[in-house]
C-alpha positions as CSV (number, residue, x, y, z in Angstrom):
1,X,-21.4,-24.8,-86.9
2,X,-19.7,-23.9,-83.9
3,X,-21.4,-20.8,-81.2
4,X,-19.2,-18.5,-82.0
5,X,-19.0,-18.3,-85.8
6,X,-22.7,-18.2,-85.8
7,X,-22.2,-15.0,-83.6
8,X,-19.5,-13.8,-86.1
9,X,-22.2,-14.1,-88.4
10,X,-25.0,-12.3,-87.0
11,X,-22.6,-9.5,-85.9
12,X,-21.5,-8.8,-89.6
13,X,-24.7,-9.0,-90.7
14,X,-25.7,-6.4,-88.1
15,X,-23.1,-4.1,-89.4
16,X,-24.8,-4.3,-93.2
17,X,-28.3,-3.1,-91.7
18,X,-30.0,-1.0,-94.3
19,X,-27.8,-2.5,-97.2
20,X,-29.3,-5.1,-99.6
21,X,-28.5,-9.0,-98.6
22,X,-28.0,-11.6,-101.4
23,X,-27.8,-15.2,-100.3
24,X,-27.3,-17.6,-103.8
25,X,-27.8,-21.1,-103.9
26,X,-25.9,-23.3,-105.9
27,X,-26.6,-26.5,-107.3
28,X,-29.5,-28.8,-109.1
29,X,-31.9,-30.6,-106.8
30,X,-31.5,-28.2,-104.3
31,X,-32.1,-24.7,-105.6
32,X,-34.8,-26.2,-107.7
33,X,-36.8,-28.1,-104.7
34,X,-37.0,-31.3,-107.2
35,X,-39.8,-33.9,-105.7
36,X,-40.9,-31.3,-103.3
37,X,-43.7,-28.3,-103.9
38,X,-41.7,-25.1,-104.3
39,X,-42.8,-23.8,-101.1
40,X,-42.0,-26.1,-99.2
41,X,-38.8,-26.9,-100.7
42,X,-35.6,-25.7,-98.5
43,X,-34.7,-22.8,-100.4
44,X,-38.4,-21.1,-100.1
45,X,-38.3,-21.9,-96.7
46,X,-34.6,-20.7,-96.1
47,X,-36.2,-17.3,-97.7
48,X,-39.3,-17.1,-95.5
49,X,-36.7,-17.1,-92.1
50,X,-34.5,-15.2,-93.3
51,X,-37.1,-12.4,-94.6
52,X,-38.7,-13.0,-91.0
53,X,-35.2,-12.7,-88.9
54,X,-32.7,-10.8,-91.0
55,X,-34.9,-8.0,-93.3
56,X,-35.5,-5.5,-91.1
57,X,-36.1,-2.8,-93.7
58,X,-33.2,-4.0,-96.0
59,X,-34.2,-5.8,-99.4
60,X,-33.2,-10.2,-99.3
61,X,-32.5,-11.1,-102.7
62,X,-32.6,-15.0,-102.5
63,X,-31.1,-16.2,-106.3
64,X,-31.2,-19.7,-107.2
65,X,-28.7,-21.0,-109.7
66,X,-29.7,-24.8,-110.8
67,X,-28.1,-27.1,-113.6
């Protein structure tokens, strides 16, 4: 992903502050970490950075919609 439309993203994200984010994962092996422990699949760590970076105060809802 390009610079810029990472900046475009952190900017409207910036704008939400104090609003509830929802991030939704789509698909079978990936929102349900298959052959991998759930923590350290790529969802779980997806939801630890962005709880780390992006929270600040607001609620993350990270859903997971498998097959």
């Amino acid at each position: 992903m390009k610079r810029g439309k990472l900046r475009q993203i952190y900017l409207d994200l910036q704008k939400t502050k104090g609003k509830e984010l929802k991030v939704a994962f789509l698909g079978g092996s990936l929102s349900k970490g298959e052959r991998v422990k759930r923590e350290l699949c790529f969802v779980s760590l997806f939801e630890q950075k962005i709880e780390e970076k992006l929270s600040n105060g607001r609620k993350v809802s990270v859903l997971r919609y498998g097959q």
